[in-house]
C-alpha positions as a Markdown table, in Angstrom:
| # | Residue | x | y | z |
|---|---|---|---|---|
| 1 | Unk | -5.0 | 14.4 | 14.3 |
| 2 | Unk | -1.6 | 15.4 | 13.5 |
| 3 | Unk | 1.0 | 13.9 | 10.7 |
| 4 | Unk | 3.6 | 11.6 | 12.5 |
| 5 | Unk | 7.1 | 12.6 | 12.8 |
| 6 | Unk | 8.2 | 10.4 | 9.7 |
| 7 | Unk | 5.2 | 10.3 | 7.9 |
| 8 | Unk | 5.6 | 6.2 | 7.2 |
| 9 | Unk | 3.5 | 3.2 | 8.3 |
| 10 | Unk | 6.6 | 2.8 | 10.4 |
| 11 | Unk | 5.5 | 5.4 | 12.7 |
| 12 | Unk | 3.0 | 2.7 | 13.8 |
| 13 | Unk | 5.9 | 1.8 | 16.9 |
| 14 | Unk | 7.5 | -1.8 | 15.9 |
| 15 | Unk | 6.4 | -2.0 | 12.6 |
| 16 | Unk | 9.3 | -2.3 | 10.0 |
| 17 | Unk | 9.2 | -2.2 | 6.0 |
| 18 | Unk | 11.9 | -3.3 | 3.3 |
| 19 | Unk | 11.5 | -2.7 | -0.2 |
| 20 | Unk | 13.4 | -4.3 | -3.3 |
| 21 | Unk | 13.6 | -4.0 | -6.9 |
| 22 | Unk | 15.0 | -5.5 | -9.6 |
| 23 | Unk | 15.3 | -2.3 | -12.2 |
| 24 | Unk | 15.8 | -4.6 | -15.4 |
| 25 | Unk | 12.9 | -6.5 | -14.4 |
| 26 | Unk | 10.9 | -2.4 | -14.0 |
| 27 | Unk | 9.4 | -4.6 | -10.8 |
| 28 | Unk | 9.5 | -4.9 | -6.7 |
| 29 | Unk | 8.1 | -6.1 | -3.7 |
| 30 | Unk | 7.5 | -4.4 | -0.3 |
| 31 | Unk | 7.5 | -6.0 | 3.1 |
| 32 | Unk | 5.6 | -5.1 | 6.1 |
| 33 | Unk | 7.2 | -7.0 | 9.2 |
| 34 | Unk | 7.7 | -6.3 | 12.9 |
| 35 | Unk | 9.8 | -7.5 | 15.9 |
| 36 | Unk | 6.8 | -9.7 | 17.0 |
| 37 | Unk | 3.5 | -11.2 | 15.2 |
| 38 | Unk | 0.8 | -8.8 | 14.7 |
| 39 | Unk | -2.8 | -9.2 | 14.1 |
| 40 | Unk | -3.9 | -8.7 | 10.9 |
| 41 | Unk | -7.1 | -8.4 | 8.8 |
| 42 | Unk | -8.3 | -8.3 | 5.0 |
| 43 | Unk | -10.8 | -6.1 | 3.1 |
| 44 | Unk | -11.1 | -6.7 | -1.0 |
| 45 | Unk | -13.6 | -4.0 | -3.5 |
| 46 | Unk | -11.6 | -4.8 | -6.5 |
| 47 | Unk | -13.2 | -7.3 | -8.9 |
| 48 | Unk | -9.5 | -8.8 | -9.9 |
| 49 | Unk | -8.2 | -9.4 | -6.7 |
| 50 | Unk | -4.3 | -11.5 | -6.2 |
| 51 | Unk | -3.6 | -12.7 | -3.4 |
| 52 | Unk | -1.7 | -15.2 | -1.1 |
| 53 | Unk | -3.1 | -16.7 | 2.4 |
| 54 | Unk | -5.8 | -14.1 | 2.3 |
| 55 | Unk | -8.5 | -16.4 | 3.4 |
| 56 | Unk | -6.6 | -17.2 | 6.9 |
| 57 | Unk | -7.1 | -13.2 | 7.7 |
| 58 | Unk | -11.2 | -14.0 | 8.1 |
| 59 | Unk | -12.5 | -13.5 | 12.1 |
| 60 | Unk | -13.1 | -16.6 | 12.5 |
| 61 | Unk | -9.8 | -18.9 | 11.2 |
| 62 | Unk | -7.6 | -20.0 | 14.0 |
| 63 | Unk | -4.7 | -18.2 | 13.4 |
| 64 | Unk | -5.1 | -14.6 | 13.9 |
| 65 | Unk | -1.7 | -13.0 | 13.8 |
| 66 | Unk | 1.1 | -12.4 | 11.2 |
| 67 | Unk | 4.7 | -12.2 | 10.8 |
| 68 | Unk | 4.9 | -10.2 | 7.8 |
| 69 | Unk | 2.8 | -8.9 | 4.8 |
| 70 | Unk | 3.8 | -9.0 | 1.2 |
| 71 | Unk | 2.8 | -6.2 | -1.6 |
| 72 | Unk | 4.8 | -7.1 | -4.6 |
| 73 | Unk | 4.8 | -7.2 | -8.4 |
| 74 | Unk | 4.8 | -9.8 | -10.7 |
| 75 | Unk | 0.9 | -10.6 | -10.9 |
| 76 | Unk | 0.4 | -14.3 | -9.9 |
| 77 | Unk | 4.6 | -14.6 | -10.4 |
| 78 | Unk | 5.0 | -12.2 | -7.7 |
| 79 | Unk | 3.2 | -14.2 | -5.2 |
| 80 | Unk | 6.2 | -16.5 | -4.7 |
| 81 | Unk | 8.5 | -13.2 | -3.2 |
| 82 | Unk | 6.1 | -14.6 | -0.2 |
| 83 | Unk | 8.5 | -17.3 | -0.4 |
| 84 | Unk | 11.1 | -15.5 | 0.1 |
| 85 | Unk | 9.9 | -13.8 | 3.2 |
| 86 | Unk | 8.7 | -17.5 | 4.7 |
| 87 | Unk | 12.5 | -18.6 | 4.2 |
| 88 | Unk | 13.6 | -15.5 | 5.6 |
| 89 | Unk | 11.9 | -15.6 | 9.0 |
| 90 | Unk | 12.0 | -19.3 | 9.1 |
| 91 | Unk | 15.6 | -18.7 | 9.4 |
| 92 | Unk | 15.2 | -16.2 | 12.0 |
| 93 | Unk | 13.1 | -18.9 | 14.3 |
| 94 | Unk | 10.2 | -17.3 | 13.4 |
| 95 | Unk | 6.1 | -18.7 | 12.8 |
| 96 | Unk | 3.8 | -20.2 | 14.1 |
| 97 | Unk | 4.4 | -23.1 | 16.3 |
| 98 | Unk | 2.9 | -26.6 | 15.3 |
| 99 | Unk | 4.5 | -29.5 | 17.0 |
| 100 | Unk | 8.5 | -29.0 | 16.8 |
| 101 | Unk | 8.4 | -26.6 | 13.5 |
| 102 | Unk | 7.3 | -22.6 | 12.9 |
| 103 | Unk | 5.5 | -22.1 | 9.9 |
| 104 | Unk | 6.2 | -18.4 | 9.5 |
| 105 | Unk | 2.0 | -16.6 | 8.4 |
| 106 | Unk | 2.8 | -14.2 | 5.6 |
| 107 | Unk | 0.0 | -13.2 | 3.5 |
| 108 | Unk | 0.4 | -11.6 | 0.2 |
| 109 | Unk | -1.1 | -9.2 | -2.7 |
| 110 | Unk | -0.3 | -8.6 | -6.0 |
| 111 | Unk | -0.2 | -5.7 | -8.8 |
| 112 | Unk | 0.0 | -6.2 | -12.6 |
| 113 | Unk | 3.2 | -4.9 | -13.9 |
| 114 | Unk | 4.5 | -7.5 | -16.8 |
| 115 | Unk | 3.4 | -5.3 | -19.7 |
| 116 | Unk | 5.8 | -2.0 | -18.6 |
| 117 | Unk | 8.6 | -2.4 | -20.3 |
| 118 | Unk | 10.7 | -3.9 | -18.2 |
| 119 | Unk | 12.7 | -7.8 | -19.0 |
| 120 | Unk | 10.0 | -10.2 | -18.0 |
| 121 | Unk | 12.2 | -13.2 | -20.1 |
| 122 | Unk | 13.4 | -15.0 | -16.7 |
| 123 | Unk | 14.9 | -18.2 | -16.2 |
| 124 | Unk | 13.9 | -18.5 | -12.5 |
| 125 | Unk | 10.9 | -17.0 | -10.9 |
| 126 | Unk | 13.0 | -13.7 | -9.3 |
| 127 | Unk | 10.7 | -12.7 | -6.5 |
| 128 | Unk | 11.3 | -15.1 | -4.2 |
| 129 | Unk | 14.7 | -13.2 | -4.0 |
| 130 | Unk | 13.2 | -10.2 | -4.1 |
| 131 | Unk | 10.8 | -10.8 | -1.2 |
| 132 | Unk | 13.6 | -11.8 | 1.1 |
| 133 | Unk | 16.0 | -9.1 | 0.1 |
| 134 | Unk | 13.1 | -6.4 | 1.1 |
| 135 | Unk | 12.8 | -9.1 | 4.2 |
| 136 | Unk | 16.0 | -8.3 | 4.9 |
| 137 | Unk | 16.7 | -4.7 | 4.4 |
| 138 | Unk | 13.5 | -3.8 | 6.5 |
| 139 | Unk | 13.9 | -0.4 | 8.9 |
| 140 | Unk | 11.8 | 2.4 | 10.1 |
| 141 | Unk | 12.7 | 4.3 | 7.0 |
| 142 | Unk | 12.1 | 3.6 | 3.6 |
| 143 | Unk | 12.3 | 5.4 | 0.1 |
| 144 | Unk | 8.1 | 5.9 | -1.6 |
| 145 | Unk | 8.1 | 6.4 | -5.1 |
| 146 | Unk | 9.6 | 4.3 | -7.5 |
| 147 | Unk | 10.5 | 1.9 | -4.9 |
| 148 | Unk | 9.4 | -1.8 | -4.1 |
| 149 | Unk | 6.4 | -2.9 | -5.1 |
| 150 | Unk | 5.5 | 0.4 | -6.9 |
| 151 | Unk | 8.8 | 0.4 | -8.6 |
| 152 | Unk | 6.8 | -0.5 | -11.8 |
| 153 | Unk | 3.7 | 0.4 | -11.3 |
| 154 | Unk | 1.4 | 2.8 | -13.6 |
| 155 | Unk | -2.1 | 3.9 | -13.1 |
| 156 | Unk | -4.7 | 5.4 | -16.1 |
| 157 | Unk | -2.6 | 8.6 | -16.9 |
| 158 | Unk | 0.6 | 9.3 | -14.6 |
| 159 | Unk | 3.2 | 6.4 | -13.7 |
| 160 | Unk | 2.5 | 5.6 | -10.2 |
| 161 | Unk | 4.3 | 3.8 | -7.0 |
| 162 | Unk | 4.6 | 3.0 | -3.5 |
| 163 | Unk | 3.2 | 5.8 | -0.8 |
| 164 | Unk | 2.9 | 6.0 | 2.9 |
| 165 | Unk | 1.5 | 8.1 | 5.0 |
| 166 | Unk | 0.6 | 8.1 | 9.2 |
| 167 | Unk | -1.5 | 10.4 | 11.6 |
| 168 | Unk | -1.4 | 10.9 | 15.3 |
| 169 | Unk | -4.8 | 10.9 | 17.1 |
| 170 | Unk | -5.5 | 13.0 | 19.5 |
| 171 | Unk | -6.4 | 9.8 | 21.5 |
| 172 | Unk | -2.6 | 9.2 | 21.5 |
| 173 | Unk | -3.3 | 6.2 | 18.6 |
| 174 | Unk | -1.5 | 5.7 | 15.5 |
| 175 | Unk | -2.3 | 5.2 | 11.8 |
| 176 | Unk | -0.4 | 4.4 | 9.0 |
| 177 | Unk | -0.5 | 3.3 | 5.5 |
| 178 | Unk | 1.4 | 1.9 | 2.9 |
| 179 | Unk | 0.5 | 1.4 | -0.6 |
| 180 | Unk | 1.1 | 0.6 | -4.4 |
| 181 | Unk | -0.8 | 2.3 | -6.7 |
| 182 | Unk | -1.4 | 0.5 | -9.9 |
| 183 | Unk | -4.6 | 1.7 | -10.5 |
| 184 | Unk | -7.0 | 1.9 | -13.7 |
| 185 | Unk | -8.1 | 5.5 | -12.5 |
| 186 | Unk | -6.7 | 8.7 | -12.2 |
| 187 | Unk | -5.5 | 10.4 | -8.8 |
| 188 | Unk | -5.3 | 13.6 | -10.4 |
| 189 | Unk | -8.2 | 15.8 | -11.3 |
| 190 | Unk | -8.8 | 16.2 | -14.9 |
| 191 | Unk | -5.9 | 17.7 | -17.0 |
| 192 | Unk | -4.4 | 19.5 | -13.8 |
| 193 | Unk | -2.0 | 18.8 | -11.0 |
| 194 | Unk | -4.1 | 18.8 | -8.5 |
| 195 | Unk | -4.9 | 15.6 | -6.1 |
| 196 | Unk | -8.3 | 14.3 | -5.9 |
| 197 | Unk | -7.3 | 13.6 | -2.3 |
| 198 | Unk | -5.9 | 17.5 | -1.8 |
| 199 | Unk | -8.8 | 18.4 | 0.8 |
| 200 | Unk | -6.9 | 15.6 | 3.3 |
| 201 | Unk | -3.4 | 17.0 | 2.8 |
| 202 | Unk | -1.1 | 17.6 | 5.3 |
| 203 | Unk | 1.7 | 20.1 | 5.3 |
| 204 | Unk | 2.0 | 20.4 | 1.6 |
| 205 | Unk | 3.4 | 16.3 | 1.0 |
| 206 | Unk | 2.3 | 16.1 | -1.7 |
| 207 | Unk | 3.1 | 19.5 | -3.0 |
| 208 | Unk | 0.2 | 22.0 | -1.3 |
| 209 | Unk | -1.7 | 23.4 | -4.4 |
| 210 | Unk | -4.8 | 23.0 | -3.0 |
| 211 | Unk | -8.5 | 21.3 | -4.3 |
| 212 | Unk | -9.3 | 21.5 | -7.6 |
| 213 | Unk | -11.9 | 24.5 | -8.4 |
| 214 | Unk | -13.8 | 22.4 | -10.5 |
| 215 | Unk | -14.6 | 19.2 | -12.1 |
| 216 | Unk | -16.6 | 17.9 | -14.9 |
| 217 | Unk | -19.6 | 16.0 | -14.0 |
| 218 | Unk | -20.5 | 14.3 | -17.3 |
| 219 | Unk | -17.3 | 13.1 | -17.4 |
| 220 | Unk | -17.4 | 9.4 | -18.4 |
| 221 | Unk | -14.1 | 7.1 | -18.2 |
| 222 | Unk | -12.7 | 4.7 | -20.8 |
| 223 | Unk | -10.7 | 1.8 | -19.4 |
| 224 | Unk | -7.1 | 2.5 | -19.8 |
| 225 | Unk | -6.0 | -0.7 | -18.9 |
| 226 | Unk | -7.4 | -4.3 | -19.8 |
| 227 | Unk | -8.8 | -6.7 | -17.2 |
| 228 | Unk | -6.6 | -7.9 | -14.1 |
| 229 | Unk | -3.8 | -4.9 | -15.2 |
| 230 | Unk | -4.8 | -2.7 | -12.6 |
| 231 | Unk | -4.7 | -2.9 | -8.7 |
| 232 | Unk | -4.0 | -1.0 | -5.8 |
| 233 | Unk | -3.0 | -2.6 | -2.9 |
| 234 | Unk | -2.7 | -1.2 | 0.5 |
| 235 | Unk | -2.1 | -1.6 | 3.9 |
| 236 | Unk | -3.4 | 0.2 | 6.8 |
| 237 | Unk | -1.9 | -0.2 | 10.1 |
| 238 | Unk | -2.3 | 1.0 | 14.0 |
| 239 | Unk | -0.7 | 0.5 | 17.5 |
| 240 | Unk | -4.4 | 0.1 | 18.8 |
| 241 | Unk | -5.1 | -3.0 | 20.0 |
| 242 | Unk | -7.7 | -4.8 | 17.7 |
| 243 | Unk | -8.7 | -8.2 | 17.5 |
| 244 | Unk | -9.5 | -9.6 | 13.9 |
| 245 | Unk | -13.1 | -8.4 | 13.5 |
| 246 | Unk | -12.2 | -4.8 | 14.5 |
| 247 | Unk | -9.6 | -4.5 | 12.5 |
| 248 | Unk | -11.1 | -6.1 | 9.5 |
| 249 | Unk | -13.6 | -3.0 | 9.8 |
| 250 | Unk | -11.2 | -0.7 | 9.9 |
| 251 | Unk | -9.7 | -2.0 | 6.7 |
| 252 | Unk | -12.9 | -1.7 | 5.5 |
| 253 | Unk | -13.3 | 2.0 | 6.1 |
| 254 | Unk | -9.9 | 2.5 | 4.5 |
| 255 | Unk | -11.3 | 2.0 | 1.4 |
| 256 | Unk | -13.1 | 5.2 | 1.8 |
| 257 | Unk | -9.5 | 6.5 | 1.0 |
| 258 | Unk | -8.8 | 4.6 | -1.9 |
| 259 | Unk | -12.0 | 6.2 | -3.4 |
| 260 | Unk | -11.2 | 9.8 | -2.4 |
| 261 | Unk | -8.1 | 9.5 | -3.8 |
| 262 | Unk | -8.5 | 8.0 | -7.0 |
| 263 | Unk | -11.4 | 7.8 | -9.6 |
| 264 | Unk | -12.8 | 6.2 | -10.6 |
| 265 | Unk | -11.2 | 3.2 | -7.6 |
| 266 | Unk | -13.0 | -0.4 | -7.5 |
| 267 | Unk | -13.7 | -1.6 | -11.0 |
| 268 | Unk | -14.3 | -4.9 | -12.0 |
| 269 | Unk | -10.8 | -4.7 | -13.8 |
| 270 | Unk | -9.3 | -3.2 | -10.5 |
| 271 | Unk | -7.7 | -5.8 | -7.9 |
| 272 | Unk | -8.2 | -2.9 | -5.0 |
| 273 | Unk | -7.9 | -4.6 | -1.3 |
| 274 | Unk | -6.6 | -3.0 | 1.8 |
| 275 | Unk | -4.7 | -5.5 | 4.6 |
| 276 | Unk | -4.9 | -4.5 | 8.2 |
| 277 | Unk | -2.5 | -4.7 | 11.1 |
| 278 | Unk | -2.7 | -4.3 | 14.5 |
| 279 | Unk | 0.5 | -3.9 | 17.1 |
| 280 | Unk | -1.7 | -4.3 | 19.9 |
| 281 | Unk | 0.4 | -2.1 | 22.0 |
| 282 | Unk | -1.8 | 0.5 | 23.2 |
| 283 | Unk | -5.9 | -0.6 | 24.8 |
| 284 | Unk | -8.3 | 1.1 | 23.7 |
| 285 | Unk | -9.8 | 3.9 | 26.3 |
| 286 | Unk | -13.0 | 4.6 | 24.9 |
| 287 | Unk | -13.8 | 1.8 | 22.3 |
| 288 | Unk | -16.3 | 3.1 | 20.9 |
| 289 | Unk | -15.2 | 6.3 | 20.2 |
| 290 | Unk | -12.1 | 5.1 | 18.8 |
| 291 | Unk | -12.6 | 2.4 | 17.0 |
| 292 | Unk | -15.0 | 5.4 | 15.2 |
| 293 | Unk | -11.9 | 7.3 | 14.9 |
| 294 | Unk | -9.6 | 4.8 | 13.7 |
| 295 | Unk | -11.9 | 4.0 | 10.8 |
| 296 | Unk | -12.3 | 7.6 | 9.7 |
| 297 | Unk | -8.2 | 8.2 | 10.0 |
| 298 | Unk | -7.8 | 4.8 | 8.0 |
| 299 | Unk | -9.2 | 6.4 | 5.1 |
| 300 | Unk | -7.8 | 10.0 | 5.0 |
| 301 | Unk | -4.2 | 8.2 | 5.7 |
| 302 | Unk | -4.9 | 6.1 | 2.5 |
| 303 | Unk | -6.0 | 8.9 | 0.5 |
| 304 | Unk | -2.6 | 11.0 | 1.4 |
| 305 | Unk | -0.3 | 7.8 | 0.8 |
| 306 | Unk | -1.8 | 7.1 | -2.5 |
| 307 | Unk | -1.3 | 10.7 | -4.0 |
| 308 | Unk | 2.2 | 10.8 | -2.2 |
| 309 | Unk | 2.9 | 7.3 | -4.6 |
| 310 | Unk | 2.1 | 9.4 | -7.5 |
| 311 | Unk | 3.7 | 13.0 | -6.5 |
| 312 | Unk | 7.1 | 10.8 | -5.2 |
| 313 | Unk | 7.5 | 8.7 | -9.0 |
| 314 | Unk | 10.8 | 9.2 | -10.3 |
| 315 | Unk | 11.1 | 9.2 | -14.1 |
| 316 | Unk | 13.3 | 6.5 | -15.4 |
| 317 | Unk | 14.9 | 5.5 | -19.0 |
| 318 | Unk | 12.5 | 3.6 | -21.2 |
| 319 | Unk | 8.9 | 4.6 | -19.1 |
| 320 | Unk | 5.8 | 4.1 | -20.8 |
| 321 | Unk | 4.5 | 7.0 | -19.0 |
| 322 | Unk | 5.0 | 10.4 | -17.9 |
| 323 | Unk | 6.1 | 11.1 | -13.8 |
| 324 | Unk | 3.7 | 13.5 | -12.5 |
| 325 | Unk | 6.9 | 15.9 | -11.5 |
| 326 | Unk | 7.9 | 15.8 | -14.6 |
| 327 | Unk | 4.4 | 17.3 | -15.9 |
| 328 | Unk | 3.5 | 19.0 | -13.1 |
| 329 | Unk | 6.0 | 19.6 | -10.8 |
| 330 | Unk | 7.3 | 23.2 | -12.2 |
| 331 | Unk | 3.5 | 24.1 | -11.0 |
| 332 | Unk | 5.0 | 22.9 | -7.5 |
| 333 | Unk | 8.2 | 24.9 | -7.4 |
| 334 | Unk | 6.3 | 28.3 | -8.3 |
| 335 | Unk | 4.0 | 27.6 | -5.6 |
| 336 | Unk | 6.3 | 27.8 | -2.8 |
């Protein structure tokens, strides 16, 4: 497999994604939408899972497709920018059809992010606004980073944010992934730069300096954070066309990346859950083989788009941590 040309979940054809952020508020929200309803799927590891409309992804509900998915901010306050997106496609005629209304299916997740600093004295819940602004501003491109719902985001050492990633199967598929990493562990190997997800790097994004040489193996973690104030929520995505159960698997394997990627990944205090979505646009020549293929891409995507959130943070007035380009990034520069 090769990277795809933009190296975004919005090289998945049809799939578009709007951020927002409020930078007062150090918080954002991140939408996943397309031109039509998409299957989608749901896979949680994290004990301290948030979520919105998550049971409706199971195999066997009756709806099986989606208008948009939500990754926002907020913890259980950042639900609502669902709201937001609901009004937003409702508006646009879209949902699904009972009787003479739509009821537009957008499912949610959310990250803890009320203890970084930012102004969390509001009046008004301000995600709903937030959800459809991103709604709204949604394109093929979009800034990773500190943007949307990584805007605020921090994991066990480094301040952390939203990444993407996609690959190009041989097969002709594509995989993409979008994520905020909020995460209790560390994606970075010990005290150096380097990725714990470096051996599935792809033309130096997230700076090329390789696998670490060496790790410690006694090394024991302390929780950084305190229960439900770490997540990392994800989304994987694929033009294949999947019905629920396959895709749910695929999600499933995608959690393979989250591990790689960062450690240690699915605590008890970590909300970790990947979404899956499915375009449908290209059948599936050999299903076997590539539904096998799929899974194992799901995972090294994830793993890339998670350290990209990391190496793309931008430092900002008033952080309570340190950017990893701002610690590490000199290491970067001399490299190339």
């Amino acid at each position: 497999m090769k990277q795809g040309p933009r190296n975004l979940i919005t090289d998945v054809e049809g799939l578009l994604v709007g951020n927002a952020h409020d930078a007062g508020l150090r918080s954002g929200v991140s939408v996943l939408t397309g031109a039509r309803p998409f299957t989608a799927g749901l896979h949680v590891m994290g004990g301290a899972p948030g979520t919105r409309e998550s049971d409706l992804l199971a195999p066997d509900r009756l709806v099986q497709q989606v208008d948009a998915l939500v990754l926002s901010g907020g913890s259980a306050f950042g639900l609502a920018a669902c709201d937001g997106v609901m009004a937003g496609l409702r508006a646009q005629g879209r949902g699904f059809a009972v009787g003479d209304q739509s009821v537009p299916i957008v499912p949610g997740a959310i990250l803890f992010d009320l203890l970084n600093g930012g102004n969390k004295a509001w009046q008004a819940n301000p995600y709903p606004a937030l959800g459809l602004e991103a709604l709204n501003g949604a394109s093929d491109r979009f800034a990773i980073g500190t943007a949307g719902a990584g805007f605020g985001a921090m994991t066990g050492t480094l301040k952390g944010g939203l990444g993407s990633a996609s690959a190009v199967l041989y097969s002709g598929l594509t995989v993409g992934a979008l994520v905020a990493v909020n995460a209790l562990g560390s994606v970075n190997v010990g005290e150096g730069a380097q990725f714990w997800a470096a051996p599935w790097e792809m033309d130096a994004e997230f700076g090329g300096l390789g696998a670490a040489r060496a790790y410690d193996p006694h090394f024991e973690p302390e929780p950084a954070k305190r229960a439900g104030e770490a997540t990392t929520i994800a989304i994987i995505a694929t033009d294949a066309a999947l019905d629920q159960a396959q895709l749910t698997r695929m999600a499933t394997a995608a959690h393979d990346g989250m591990a790689r990627a960062i450690h240690p990944s699915h605590s008890l205090l970590d909300g970790d859950l990947v979404f899956g979505a499915a375009t449908g646009a290209k059948e599936l020549t050999d299903p076997l083989r590539d539904i096998f293929q799929l899974g194992h891409a799901a995972a090294c995507v994830l793993a890339r788009a998670i350290a990209r959130a990391i190496y793309e943070a931008k430092a900002m007035p008033g952080d309570l941590q340190p950017c990893w380009q701002d610690v590490y990034g000199t290491q970067t520069r001399a490299a190339h």
